[in-house]
C-alpha positions in Angstrom: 6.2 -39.1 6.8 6.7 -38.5 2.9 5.4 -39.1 0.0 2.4 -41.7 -0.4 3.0 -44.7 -3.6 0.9 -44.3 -6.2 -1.6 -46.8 -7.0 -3.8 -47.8 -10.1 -7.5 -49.1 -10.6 -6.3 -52.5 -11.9 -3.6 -54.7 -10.4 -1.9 -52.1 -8.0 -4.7 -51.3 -6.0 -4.4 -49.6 -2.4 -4.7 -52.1 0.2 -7.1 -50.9 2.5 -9.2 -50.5 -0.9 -12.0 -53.4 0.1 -12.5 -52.0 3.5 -15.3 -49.9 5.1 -13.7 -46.8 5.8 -16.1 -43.6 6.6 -13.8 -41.3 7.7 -10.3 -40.3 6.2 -7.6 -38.6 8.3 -4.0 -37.8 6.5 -1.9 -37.1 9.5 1.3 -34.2 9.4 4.0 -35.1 8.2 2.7 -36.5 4.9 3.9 -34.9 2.0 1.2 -36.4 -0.9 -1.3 -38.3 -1.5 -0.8 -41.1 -4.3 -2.7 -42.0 -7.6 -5.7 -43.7 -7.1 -5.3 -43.9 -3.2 -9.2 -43.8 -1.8 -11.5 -44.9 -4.1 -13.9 -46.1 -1.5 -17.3 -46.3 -1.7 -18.0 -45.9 2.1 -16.1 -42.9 2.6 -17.8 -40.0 3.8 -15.1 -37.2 5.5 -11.9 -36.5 3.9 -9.5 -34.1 6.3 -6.2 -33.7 4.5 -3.1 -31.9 6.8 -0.8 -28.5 6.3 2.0 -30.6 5.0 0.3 -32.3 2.0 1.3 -30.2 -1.2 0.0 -32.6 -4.2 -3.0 -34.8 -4.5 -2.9 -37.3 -7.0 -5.0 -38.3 -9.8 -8.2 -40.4 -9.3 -7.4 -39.8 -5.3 -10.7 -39.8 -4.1 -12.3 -41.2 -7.7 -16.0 -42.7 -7.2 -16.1 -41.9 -3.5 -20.0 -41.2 -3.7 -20.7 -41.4 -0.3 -17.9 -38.3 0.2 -19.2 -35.3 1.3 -17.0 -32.9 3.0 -13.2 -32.5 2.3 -11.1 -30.5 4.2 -7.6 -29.1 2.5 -4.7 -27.4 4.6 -2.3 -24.7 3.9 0.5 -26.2 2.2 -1.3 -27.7 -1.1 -0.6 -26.8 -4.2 -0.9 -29.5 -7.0 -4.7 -31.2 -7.6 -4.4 -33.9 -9.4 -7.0 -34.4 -12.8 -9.8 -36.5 -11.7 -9.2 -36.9 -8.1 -13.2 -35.9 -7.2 -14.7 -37.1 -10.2 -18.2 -39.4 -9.6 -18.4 -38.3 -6.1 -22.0 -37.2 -6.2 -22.6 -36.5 -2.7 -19.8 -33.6 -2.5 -21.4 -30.5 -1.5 -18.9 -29.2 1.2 -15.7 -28.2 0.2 -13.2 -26.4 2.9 -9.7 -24.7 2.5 -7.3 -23.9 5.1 -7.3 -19.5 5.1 -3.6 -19.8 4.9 -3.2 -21.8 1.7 -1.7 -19.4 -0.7 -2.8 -21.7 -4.0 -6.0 -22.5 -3.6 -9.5 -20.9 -1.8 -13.1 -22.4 -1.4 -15.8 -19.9 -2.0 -19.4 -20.8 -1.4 -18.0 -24.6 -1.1 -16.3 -24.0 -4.8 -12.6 -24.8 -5.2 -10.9 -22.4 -6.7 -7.0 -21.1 -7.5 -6.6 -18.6 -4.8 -6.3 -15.8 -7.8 -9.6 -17.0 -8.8 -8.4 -17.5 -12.2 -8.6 -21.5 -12.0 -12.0 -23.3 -11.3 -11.2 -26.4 -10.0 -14.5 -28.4 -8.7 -18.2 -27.3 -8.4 -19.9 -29.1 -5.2 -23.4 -31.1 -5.5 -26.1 -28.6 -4.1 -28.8 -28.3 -6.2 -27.5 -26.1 -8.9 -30.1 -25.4 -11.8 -28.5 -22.3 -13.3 -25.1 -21.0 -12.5 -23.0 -17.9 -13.7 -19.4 -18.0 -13.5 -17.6 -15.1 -11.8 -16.0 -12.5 -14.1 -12.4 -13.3 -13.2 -12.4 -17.0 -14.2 -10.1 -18.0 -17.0 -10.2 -21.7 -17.1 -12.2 -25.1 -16.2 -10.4 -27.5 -14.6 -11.2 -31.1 -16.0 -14.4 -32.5 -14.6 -14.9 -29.1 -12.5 -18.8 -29.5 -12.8 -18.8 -33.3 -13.5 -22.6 -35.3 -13.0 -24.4 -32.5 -11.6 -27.4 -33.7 -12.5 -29.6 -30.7 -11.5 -27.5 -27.9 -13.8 -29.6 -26.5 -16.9 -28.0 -23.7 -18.1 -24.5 -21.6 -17.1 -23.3 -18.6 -18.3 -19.4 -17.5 -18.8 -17.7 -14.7 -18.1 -15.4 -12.6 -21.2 -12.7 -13.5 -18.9 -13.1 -17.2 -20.0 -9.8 -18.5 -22.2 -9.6 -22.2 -21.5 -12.2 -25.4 -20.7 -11.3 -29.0 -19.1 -11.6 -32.1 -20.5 -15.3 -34.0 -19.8 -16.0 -30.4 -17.5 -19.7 -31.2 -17.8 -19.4 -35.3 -17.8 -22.4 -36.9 -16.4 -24.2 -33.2 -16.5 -27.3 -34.8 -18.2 -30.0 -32.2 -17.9 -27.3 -29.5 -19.6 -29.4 -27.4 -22.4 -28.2 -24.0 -23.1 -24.4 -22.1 -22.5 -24.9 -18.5 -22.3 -21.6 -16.3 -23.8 -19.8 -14.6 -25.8 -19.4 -14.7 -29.6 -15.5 -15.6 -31.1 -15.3 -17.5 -28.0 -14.3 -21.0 -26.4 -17.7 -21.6 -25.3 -19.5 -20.8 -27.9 -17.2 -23.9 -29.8 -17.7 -26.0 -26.5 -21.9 -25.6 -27.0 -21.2 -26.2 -30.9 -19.1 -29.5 -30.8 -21.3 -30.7 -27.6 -24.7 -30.1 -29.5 -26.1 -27.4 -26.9 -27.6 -24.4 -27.5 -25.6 -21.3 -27.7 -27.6 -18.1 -26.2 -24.7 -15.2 -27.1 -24.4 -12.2 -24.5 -22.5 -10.3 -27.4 -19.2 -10.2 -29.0 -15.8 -11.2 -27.1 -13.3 -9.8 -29.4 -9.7 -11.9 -29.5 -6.5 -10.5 -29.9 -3.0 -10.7 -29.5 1.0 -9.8 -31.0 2.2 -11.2 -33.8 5.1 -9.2 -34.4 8.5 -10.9 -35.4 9.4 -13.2 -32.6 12.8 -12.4 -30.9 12.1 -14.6 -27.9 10.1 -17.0 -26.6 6.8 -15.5 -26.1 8.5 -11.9 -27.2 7.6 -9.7 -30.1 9.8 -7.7 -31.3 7.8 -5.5 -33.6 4.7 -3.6 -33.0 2.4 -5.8 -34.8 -1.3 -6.9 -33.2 -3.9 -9.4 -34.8 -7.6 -8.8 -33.8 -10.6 -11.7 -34.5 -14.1 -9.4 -35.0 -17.0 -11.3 -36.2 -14.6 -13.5 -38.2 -12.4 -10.9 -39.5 -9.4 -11.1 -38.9 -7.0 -7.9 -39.0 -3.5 -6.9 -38.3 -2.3 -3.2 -37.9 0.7 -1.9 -36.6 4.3 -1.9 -38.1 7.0 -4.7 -38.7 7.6 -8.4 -39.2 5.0 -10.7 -39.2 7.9 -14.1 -38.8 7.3 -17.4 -37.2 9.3 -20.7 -38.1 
């Protein structure tokens, strides 16, 4: 019962870390799953119960024999990392009752669809991200070897750290111009094919409140040009 320790890949390593373990079964009652807890090479089915709500960081790092993992209903933190260099991950399930995460077509997501957490190994050569998706979760498409291309929605605001690690045959992004993917292909030397202009906005009226403007005052990015309209302060500290 509880939480699980957390662990690290040098001198606090797990203790069953050596052995031959194929098949991985967290039992109810457990509450977490630590840092660094399973990074076994032999490892091939992970099935993880209702009452685990938080999977560390690195806890299934370099599994690559792992291939299925099943996730109950009471999840709700992933941990940065914890599936990265498992190359043989192509099935990914999530309990129907979960209310903070979803698997569609084996693809972990947030379950508003907003968050994509981890892209499975199946042969991917050229892949389109759902209208809906705002962010990339760090190493979400990590060495898939087979993706060329991918194209992003307008709905796209925010992209991971090492998202497309180890994704060596990468060529060409496909989106939109003033946009976080276009400065992804830029500072990653890939080409940039644009699907037209994503315009940014947002208030910048004077600031009564965290997050709050008080005055109607909007700023728009165009092409690179920059314009605010409306009335008011324009005050930040």
């Amino acid at each position: 019962s509880g939480a699980m320790r957390d662990f690290d890949n040098l001198n606090n390593r797990s203790p069953w870390s050596m052995s031959s373990v194929k098949h991985i079964v967290i039992n109810e009652g457990i509450t977490s799953i630590g840092d660094f807890a399973f990074n076994l090479s032999s490892v091939e089915i992970v099935d993880i119960a209702d009452s685990v709500e938080s999977i560390g960081r690195y806890a299934f790092h370099k599994c690559p024999k792992l291939r299925w993992i099943s996730i109950g209903e009471g999840l709700k933190e992933f941990g940065q990392w914890s599936l990265s260099y498992d190359y043989s991950l192509y099935k990914i399930d999530v309990s129907s009752q979960n209310m903070n995460f979803k698997s569609t077509d084996n693809i972990l997501y947030s379950y508003d669809g907003e968050i994509l957490y981890r892209y499975p190994h199946n042969g991917v050569v050229d892949y389109v991200i759902p209208e809906g998706v705002a962010e990339i979760y760090h190493d979400a498409f990590g060495d898939i070897e087979t993706l060329q291309t991918i194209s992003f929605p307008k709905t796209m605001v925010s992209i991971g750290t090492e998202v497309f690690d180890g994704c060596n045959n990468l060529k060409k992004i496909y989106g939109y111009t003033n946009s976080i993917e276009q400065a992804y292909a830029k500072s990653s030397d890939l080409e940039f094919v644009p699907l037209g202009k994503k315009d940014c906005e947002g208030l910048c009226g004077e600031r009564t409140s965290e997050g709050v403007c008080g005055d109607n005052a909007k700023w728009t990015l165009d092409e690179g040009v920059f314009t605010v309209t409306g009335s008011g302060k324009i005050d930040y500290p």
